[in-house]
Structure formats: C-alpha cells, structure tokens
One Martini backbone bead per residue (centre of mass of N, CA, C, O) as a GRO file, in nm:
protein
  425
    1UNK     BB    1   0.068 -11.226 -16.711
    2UNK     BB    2   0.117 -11.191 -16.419
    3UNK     BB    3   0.146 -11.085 -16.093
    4UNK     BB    4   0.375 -11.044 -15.904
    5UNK     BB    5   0.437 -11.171 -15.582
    6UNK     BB    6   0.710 -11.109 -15.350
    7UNK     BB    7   1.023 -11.211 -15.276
    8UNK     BB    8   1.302 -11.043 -15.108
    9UNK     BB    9   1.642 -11.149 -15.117
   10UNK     BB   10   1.847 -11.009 -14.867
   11UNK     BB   11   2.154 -11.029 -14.652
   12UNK     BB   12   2.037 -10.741 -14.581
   13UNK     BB   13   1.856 -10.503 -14.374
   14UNK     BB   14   1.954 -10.208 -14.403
   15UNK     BB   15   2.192 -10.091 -14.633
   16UNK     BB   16   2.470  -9.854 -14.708
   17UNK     BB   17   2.627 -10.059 -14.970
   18UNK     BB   18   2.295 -10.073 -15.087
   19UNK     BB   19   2.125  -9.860 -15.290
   20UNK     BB   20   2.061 -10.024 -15.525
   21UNK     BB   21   1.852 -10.184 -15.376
   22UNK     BB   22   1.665  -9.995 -15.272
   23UNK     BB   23   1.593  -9.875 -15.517
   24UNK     BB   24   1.457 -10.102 -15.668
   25UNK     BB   25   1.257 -10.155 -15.440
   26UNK     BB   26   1.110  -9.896 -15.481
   27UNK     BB   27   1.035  -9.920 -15.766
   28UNK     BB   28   0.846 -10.182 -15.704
   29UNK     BB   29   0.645 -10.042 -15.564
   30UNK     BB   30   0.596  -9.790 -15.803
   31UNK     BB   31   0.474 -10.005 -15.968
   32UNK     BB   32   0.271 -10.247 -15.777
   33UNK     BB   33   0.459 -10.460 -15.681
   34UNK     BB   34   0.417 -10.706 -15.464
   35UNK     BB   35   0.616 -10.710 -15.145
   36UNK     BB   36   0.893 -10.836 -14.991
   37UNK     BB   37   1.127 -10.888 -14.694
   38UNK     BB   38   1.430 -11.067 -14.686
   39UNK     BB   39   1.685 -11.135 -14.410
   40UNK     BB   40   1.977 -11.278 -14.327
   41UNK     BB   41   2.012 -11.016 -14.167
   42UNK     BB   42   2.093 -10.774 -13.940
   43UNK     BB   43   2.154 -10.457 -13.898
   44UNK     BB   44   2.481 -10.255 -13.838
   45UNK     BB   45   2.413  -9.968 -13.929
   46UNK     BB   46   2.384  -9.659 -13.786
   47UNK     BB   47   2.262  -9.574 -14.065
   48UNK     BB   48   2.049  -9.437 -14.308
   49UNK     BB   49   1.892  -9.426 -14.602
   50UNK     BB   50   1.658  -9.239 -14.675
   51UNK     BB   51   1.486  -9.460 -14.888
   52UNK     BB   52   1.423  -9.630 -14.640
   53UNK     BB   53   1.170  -9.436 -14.589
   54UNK     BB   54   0.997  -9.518 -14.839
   55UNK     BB   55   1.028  -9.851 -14.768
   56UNK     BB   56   0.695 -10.036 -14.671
   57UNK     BB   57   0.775 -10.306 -14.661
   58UNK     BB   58   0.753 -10.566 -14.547
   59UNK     BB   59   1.050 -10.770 -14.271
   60UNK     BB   60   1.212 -11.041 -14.253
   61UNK     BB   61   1.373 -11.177 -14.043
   62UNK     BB   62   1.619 -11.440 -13.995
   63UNK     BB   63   1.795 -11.644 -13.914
   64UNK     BB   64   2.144 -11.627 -13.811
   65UNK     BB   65   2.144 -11.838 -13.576
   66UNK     BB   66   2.018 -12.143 -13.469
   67UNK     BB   67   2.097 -12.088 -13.116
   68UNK     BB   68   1.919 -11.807 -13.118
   69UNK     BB   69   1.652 -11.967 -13.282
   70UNK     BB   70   1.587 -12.299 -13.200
   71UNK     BB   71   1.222 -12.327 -13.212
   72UNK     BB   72   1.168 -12.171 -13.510
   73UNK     BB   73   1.317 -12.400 -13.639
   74UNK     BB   74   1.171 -12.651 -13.576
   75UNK     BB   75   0.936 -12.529 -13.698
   76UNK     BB   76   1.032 -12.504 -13.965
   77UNK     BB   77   1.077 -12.821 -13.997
   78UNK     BB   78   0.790 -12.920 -13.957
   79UNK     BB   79   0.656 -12.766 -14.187
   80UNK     BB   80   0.857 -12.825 -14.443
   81UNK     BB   81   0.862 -13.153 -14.451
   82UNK     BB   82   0.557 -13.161 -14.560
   83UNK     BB   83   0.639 -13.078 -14.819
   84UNK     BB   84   0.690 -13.183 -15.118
   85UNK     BB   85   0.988 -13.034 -15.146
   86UNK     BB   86   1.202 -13.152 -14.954
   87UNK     BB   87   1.339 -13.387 -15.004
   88UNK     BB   88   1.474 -13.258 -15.246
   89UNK     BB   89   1.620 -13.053 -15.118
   90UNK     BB   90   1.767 -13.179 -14.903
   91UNK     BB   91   1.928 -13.357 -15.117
   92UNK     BB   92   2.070 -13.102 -15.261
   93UNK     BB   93   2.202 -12.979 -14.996
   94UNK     BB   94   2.345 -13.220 -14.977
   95UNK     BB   95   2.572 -13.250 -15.175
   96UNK     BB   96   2.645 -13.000 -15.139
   97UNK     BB   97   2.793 -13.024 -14.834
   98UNK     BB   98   2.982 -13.227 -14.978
   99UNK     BB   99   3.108 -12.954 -15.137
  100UNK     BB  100   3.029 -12.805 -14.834
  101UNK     BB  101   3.166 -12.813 -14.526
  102UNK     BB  102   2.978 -12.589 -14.357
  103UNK     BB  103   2.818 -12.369 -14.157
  104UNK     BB  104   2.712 -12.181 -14.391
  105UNK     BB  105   2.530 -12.430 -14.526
  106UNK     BB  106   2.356 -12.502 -14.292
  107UNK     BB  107   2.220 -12.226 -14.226
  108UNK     BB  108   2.057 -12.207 -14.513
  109UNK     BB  109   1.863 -12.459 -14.450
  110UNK     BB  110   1.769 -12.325 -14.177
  111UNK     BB  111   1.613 -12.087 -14.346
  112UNK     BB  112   1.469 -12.209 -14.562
  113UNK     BB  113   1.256 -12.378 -14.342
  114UNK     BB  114   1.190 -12.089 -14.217
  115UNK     BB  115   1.068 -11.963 -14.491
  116UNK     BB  116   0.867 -12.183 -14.566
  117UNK     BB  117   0.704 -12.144 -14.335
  118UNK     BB  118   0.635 -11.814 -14.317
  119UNK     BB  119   0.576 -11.766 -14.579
  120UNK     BB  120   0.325 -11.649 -14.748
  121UNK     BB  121   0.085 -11.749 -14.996
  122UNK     BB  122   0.060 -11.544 -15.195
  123UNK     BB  123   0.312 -11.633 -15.299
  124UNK     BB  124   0.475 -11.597 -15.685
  125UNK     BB  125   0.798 -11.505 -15.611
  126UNK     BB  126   1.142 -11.557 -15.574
  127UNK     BB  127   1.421 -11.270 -15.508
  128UNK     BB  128   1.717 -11.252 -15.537
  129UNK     BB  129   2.014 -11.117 -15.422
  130UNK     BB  130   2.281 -11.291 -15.466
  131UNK     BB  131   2.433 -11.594 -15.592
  132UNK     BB  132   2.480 -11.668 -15.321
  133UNK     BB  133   2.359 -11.708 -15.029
  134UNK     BB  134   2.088 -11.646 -15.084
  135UNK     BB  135   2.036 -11.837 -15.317
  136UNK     BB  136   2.012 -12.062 -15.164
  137UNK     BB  137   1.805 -12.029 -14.999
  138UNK     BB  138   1.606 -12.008 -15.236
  139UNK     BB  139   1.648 -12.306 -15.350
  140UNK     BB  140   1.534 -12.394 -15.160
  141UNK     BB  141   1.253 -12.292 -15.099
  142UNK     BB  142   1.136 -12.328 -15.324
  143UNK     BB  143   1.110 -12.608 -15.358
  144UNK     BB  144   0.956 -12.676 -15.105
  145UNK     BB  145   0.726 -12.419 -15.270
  146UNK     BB  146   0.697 -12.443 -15.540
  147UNK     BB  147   0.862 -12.191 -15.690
  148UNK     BB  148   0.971 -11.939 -15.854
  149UNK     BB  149   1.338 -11.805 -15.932
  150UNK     BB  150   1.532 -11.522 -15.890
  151UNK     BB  151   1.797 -11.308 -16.004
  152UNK     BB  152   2.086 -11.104 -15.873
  153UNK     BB  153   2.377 -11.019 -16.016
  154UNK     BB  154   2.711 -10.897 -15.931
  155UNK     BB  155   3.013 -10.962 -15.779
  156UNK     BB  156   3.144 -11.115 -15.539
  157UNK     BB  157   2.919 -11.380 -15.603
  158UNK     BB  158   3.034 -11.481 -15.869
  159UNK     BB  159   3.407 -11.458 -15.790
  160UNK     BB  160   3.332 -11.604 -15.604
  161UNK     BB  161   3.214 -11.879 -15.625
  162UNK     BB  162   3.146 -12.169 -15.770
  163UNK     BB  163   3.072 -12.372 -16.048
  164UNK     BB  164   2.841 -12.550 -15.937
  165UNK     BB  165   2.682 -12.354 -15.825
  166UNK     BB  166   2.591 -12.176 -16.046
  167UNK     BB  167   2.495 -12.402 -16.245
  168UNK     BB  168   2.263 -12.500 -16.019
  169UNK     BB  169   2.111 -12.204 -16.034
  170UNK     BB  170   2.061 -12.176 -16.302
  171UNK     BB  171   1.928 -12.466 -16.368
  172UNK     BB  172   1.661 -12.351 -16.152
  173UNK     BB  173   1.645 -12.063 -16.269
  174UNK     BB  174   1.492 -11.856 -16.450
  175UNK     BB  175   1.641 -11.606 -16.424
  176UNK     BB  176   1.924 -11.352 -16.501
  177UNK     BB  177   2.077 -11.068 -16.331
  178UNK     BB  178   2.302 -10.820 -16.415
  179UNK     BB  179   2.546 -10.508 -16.424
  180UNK     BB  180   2.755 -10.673 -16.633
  181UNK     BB  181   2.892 -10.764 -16.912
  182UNK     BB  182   3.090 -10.948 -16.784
  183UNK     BB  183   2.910 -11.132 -16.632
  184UNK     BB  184   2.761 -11.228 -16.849
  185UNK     BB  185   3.005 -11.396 -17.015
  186UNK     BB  186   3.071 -11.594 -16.740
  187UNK     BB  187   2.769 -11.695 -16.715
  188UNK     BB  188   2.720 -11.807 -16.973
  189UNK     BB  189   2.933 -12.043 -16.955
  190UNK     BB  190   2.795 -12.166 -16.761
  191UNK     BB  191   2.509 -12.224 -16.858
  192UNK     BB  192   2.270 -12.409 -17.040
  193UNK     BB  193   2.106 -12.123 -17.071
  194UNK     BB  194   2.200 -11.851 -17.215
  195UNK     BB  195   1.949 -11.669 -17.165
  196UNK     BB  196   1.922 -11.629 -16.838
  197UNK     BB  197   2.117 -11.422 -16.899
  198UNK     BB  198   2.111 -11.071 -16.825
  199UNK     BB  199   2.117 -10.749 -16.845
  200UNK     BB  200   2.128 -10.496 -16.566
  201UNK     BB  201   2.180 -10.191 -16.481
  202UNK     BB  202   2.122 -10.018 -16.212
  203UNK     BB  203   2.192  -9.716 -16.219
  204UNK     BB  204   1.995  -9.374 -16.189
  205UNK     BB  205   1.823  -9.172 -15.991
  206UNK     BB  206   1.780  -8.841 -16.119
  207UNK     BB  207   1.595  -8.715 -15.883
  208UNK     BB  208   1.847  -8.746 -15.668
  209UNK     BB  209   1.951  -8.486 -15.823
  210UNK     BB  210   2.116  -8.244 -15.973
  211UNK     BB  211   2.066  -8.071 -16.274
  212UNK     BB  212   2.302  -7.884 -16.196
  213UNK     BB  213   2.614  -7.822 -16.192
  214UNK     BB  214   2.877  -7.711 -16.075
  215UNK     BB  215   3.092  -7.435 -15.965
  216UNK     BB  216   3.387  -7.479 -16.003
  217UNK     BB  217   3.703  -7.422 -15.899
  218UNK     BB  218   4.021  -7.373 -16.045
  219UNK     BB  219   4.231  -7.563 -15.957
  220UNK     BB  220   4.592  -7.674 -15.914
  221UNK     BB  221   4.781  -7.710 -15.669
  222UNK     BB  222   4.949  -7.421 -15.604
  223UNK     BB  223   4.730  -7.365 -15.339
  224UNK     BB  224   4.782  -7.444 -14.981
  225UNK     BB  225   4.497  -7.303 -14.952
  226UNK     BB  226   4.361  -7.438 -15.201
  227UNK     BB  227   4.282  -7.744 -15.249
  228UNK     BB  228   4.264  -7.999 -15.401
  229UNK     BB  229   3.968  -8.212 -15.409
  230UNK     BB  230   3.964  -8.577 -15.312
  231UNK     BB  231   3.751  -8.825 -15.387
  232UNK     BB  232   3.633  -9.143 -15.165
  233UNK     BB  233   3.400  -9.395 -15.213
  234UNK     BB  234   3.389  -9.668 -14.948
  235UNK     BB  235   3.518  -9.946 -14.815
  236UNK     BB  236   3.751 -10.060 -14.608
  237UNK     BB  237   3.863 -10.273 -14.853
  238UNK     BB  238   4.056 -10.429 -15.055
  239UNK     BB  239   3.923 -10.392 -15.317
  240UNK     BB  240   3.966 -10.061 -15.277
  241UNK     BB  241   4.276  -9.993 -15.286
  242UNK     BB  242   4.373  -9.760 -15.056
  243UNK     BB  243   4.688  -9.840 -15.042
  244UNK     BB  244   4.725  -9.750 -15.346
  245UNK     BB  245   4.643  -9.469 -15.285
  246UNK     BB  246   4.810  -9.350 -15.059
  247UNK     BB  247   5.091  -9.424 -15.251
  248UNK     BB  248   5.016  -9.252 -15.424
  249UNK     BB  249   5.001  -8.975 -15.306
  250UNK     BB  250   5.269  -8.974 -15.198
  251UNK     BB  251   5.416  -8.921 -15.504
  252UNK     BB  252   5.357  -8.653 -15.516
  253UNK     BB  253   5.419  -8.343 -15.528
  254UNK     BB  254   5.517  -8.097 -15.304
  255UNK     BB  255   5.342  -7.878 -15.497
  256UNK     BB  256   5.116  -8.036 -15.467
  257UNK     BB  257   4.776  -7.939 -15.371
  258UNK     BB  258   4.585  -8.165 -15.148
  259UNK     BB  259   4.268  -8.310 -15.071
  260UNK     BB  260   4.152  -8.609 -14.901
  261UNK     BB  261   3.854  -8.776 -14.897
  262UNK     BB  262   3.654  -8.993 -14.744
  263UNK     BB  263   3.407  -9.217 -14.769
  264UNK     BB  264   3.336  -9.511 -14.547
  265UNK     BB  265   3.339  -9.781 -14.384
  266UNK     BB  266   3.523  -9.964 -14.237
  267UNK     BB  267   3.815  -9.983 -14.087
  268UNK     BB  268   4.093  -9.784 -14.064
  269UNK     BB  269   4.367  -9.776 -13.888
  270UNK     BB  270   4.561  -9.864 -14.131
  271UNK     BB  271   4.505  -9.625 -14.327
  272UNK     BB  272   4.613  -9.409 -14.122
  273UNK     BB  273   4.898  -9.534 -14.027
  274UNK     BB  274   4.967  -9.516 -14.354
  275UNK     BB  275   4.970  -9.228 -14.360
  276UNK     BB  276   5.182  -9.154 -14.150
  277UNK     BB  277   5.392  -9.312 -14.264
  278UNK     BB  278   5.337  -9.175 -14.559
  279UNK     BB  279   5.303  -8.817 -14.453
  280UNK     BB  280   4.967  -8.753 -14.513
  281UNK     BB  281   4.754  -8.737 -14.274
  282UNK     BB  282   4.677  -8.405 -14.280
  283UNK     BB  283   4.573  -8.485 -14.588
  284UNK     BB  284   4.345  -8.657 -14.451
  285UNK     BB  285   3.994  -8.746 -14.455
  286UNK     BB  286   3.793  -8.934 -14.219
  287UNK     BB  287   3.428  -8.952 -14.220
  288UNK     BB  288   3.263  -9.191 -14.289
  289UNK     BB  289   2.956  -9.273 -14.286
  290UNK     BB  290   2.699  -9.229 -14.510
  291UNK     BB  291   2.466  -9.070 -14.680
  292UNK     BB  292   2.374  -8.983 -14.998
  293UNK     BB  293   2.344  -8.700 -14.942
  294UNK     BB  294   2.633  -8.711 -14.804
  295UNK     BB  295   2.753  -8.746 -15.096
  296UNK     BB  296   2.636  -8.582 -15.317
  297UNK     BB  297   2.781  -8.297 -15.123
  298UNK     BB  298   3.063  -8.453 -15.174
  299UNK     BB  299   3.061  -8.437 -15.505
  300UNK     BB  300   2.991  -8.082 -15.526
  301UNK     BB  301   3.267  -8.014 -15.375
  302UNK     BB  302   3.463  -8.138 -15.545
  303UNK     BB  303   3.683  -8.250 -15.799
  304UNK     BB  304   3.763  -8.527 -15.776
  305UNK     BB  305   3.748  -8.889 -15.851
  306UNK     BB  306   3.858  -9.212 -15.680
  307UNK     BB  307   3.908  -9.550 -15.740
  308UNK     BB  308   4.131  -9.878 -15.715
  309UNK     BB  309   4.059 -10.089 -15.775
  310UNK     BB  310   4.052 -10.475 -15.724
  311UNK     BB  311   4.197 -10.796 -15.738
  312UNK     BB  312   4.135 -11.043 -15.532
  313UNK     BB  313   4.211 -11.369 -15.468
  314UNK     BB  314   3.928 -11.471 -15.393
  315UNK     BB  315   3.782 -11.261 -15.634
  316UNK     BB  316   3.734 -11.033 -15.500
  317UNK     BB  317   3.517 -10.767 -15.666
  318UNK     BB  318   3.432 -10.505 -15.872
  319UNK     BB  319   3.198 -10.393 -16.093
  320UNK     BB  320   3.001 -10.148 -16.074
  321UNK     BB  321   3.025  -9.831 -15.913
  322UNK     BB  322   2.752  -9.629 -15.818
  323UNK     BB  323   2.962  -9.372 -15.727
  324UNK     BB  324   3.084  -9.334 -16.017
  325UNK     BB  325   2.805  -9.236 -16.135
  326UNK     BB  326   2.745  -9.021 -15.933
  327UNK     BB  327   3.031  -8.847 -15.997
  328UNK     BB  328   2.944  -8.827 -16.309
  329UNK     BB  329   2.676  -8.633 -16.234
  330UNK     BB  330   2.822  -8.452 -16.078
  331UNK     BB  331   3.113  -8.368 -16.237
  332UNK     BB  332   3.331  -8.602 -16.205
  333UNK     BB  333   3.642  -8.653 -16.279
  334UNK     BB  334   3.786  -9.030 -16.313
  335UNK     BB  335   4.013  -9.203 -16.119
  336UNK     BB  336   4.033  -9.567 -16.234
  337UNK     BB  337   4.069  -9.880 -16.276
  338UNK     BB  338   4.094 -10.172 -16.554
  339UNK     BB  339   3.820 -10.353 -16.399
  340UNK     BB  340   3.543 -10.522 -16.485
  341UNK     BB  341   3.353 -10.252 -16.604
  342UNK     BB  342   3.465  -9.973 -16.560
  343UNK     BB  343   3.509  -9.930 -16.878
  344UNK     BB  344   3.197  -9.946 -16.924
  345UNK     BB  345   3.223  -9.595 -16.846
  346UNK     BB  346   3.556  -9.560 -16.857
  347UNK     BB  347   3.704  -9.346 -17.033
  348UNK     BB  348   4.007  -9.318 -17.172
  349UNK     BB  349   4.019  -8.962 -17.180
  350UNK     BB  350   3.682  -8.861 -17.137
  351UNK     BB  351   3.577  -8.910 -16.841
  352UNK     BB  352   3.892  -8.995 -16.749
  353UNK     BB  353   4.092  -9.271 -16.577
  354UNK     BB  354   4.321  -9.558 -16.648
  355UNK     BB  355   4.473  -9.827 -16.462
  356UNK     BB  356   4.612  -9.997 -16.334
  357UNK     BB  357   4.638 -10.256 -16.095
  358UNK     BB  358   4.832 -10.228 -15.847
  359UNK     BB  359   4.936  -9.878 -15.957
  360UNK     BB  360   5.105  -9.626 -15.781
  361UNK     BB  361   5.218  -9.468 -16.024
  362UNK     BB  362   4.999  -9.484 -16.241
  363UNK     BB  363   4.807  -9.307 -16.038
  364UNK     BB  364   5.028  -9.041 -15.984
  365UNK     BB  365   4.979  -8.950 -16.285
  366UNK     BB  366   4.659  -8.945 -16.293
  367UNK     BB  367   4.616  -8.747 -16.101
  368UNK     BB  368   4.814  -8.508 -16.137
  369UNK     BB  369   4.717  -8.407 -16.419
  370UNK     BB  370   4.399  -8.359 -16.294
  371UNK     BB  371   4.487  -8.153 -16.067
  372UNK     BB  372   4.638  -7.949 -16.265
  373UNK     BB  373   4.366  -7.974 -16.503
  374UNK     BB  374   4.065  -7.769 -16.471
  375UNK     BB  375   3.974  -7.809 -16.745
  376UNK     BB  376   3.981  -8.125 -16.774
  377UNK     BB  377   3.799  -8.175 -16.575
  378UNK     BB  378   3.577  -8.070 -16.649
  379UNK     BB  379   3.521  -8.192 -16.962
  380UNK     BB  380   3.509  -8.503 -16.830
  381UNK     BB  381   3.261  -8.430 -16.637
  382UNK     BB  382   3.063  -8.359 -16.901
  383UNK     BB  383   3.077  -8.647 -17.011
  384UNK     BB  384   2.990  -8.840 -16.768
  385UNK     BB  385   2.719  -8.683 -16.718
  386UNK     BB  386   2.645  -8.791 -17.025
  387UNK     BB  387   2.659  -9.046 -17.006
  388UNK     BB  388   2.482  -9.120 -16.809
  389UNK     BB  389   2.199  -9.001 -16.879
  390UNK     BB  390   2.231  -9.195 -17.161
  391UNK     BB  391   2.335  -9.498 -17.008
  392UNK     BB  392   2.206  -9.475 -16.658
  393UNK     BB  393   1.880  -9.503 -16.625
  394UNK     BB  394   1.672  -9.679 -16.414
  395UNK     BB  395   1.443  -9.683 -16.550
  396UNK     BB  396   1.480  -9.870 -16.800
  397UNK     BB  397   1.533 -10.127 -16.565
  398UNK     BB  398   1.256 -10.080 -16.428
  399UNK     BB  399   1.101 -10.190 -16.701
  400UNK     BB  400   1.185 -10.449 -16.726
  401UNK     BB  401   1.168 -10.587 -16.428
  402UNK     BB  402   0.846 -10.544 -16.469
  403UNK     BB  403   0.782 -10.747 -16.680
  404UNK     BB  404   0.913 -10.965 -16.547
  405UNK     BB  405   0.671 -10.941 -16.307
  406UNK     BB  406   0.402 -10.842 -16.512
  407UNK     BB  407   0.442 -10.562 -16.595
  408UNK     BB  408   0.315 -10.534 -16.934
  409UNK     BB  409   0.121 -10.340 -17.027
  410UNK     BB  410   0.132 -10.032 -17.134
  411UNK     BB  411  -0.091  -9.927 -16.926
  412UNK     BB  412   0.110 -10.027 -16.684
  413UNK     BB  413   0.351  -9.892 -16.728
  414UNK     BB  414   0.235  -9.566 -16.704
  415UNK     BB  415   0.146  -9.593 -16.453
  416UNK     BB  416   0.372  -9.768 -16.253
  417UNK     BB  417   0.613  -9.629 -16.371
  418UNK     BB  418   0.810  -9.378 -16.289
  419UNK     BB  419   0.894  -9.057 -16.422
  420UNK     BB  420   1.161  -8.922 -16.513
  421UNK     BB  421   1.359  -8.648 -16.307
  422UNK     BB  422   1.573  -8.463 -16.349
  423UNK     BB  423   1.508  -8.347 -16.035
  424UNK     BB  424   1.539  -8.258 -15.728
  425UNK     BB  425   1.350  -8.240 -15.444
   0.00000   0.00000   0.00000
C-alpha cells in the first residue's frame, strides 16, 4: 500500500474551536504523510492557538461564495467538465439539490468544481473532516476527478444532517472514522458497509500539558475572600447549555463563595444580561476567547470544570468535548450532562458528576457537592487524569490514522510518528 498523498478538507482553518483537528493535521505532518489543506471558509477567530503555527502544510482556500469570485467557478467549471467523472457527480448533485434546494447545496458543486479543477495532480486520496458540508465537496470533486475519498465525522454533522445523505456518502467513501462509540453505533445503522465506520477518538498531545498535577489550594466555598473557581470552556452556543447553567449557579446557596471564569468566542449579551437578571454577574469572568496554552493555564489554576451541554432541536449536540479530556488531564474533577459520549469519560461518581441535560436543579446540586468537598474534587480530578492518560491519548489513534493512510511498515512506523511526550515543551 503506497503512501497516500492527501488533500485535507475542513469547513475553516485555522479555527480556534477545533483544535482536535490541527493536532491531527500536526500527526499527519510529523508521519511524513504528505498533505494540504482545502479551506471552505477564510478564518474569521482573531486569535490562533500556537499549534497552527507549527502546520507547514500549503492552504488552498475556495471560494465561499459564487458572487464573489465568479470568473474562478466559470473557470473552475470548464476544466471539471472535461473530466470522465463529472458527468455523474452532475448527475449526483442533481438528485441531491432535488432533496435540498438550498442555497448551501449549489455553493458545494461550485466549489467541487473548482477544487477539482485546482487541486494538483499529485493527489491520491481526499480526507474530509466533517459528514456535511465538507463531505459533500469531497464527494462531487472525488468523483469528478475519480480519486478515493474518506471522512472524519464528529458531532453535529451527523446530527443535524438528513440519513439519505449520510447512507450515500458512507456508500461512496472508502472508510469513516468517528471520535465517539455512540457515532460508531449511529452511523452504522446508515452504512451498508457497516465496517466502513470506525472508532477513532481524538485524544490528547500530552507533550503540551504539564507532566505534574498543580497543588490546588483546598478551597470549600466558605471564604468570600478566597472562592471556589469554576471554569467552563466553550463557544456560547446552545447546545453548550450556558443558560442552564447560569440558572445552577444561580440558585446555590448564599454562603457558598464561587466565582465562574468562561473562556470561549461567540456572543456572549444575553449571557451577561442572564446573569444580571438572576443577580451573579459579579461573580461570573466573561474572558472570550483563548488559545490552548491559556486554556491549559487556566484549567491549571481552577477547582472544578463544568460543562451543561445538551441536544438542541435541530439535534445539534456535542460529541466528546476535547476541553472536557484537557481538564481531566490538568487534575480538574467535571461536573456535565449525561448525553451523548459524554459518559464514555465520565463516570459519575468516579472522576466527576453527571446530571441529566436541561436540569438546573440536578445541576446546582452536583455543583454545590464538589464545591463543597475539595478533597473529593482532588480525588476525582486524580481519577480523570488517570483515565486520560490511560484510554484518550493521540499517539494511539494516530498510529491507526497513519496505517490507514499509508504509513503500514513496523520501521515507517517508528521513523514516522512520534513518540508520545509525556512532559510540555
């Protein structure tokens, strides 16, 4: 099995919201496994963690609107048209557009078409991240320029996307990996292949965290000088249940002493006004968002990580949430909601708490214990790290990653990936 020669294509880059995939695209570098990046989207985060600054690999960006480079599509369309496959991707796209006359389902087949016209010849395998939108791309311009194609899929494009489209794009790609046992079990049911889906979580780099846990002050909530902090990171969307989570904070009692610290991008107003109506915006810290390392030192000096996620209507939800694994490896017992993967981390009772989503009560319950209780949040925290450690560290998947890309000999092996790190640079 030759080694593959890749295009990588993900919805944005660099975002500061997906951190899991610059660390892969990292992998795949330090594999030796040769790559680019196709972009759907100019960054809009004005910040970028170190990591991207490590990733060397060429960035072709597409257009993300016809309008507005409208002679690069026509251009894009004359060269796309000439190849064998183009015809069926048409036709294809046709049928889809039949089942989703969007706006969004045209922008894909002209961006297929222009990335099949740009994309060099060198390519030997098209890797999507994300099941919708991107795979859609990749599935028009694979077929157009007869190349194999595979996917990443994660949490909402999975979920929020229709099963007609998922059942014909796992049958038409080589293989699918996903980072949750619930995803595997989902998408296997879509698949006609059901070995075509795969597990493959995440992970953490542990050479970018400290090797040794901080010595937390053993705080209790008694002291209004000296208060619990309670960290969540997140984007300030619903399904991170933000609002539910407020309303826990909210109704602890008045003698317990917190202060809430956020990191994370997205409108934040009604949040802060949420806080205000119900009197604790005082004590909640809106910081916006962050990079890795000021993720990492502020998961180092908190008590407690909490996290409300739930499934939105559109069902729109998270998977396993990376920031999640990043507090359990700093020492951080977490307190979040019982839906989907979640539970494969944490154990309620064991390294955390779980609560039902939507459940501001069973929420400010399981707040207040370990608020309370910095000997139990010690032990919890210690239980996490050992979990992490144990069952979620990067090197493992992408040993597999690079296997399946090419990378197959015991010594391509040992040159190839490196060796996991157990301390931060």
């Amino acid at each position: 099995m030759a080694r593959d020669n890749l295009a990588i294509v993900v919805k944005g880059y660099p975002r500061l919201s997906e951190t899991f995939i610059a660390q892969e695209i990292l992998g795949i570098q330090q594999a030796g496994i040769p790559y680019r990046i196709v972009s759907l989207r100019h960054p809009t985060d004005k910040k970028r963690h170190p990591i991207n600054d490590r990733i060397t690999g060429a960035v072709d960006y597409l257009p993300e609107y016809v309008y507005q480079e409208p002679m690069r599509v026509l251009r894009g369309w004359l060269k796309a048209r000439k190849m064998p496959g183009y015809r069926r991707a048409l036709n294809i796209w046709l049928q889809d557009y039949r089942r989703d006359r969007t706006a969004n389902r045209a922008r894909r087949f002209a961006q297929a078409m222009v990335m099949a016209a740009e994309l060099p010849d060198d390519v030997t395998r098209i890797y999507a991240h994300f099941l919708h939108t991107p795979a859609s791309v990749v599935r028009y311009c694979a077929i157009m320029r007869g190349l194999p194609w595979s996917c990443s899929a994660h949490a909402k494009d999975i979920y929020t996307s229709q099963d007609w489209d998922m059942r014909e794009k796992l049958r038409d790609m080589d293989w699918l990996v996903t980072c949750t046992s619930a995803n595997v079990d989902y998408l296997r049911k879509l698949a006609e292949d059901p070995d075509k889906v795969n597990l493959l979580y995440h992970g953490l780099d542990f050479s970018r965290f400290p090797e040794d846990l901080p010595e937390r002050p053993l705080r209790d909530g008694t002291d209004a000088e000296n208060p619990v902090r309670i960290l969540s990171v997140g984007r300030l969307v619903g399904k991170k249940g933000y609002d539910d989570l407020l309303r826990a904070l909210a109704k602890l009692p008045a003698n317990c002493h917190w202060r809430f610290i956020h990191i994370g991008g997205g409108n934040g107003e009604k949040y802060k006004k949420l806080a205000t109506e119900l009197g604790i915006a005082d004590r909640c810290d809106w910081q916006g968002a962050r990079d890795q390392k000021e993720v990492i030192a502020a998961c180092q000096s908190s008590d407690l990580f909490v996290l409300a996620s739930r499934i939105e209507k559109d069902g729109d939800r998270d998977g396993l949430p990376n920031v999640l694994m990043e507090a359990q490896l700093c020492g951080l017992a977490a307190v979040s909601t019982a839906i989907s993967a979640i539970p494969e981390l944490i154990e309620d009772g064991v390294n955390g708490k779980l609560v039902p989503e939507r459940d501001p009560d069973a929420l400010a319950s399981a707040l207040e214990a370990l608020i309370t209780d910095p000997r139990l949040r010690e032990t919890m925290g210690r239980k996490g790290n050992e979990i992490v450690r144990r069952d979620f560290s990067f090197y493992r998947g992408m040993k597999e990653l690079a296997e399946r890309f090419g990378v197959n000999s015991q010594s391509d092996e040992q040159a190839a990936i490196p060796a996991e790190q157990p301390a931060a640079e």
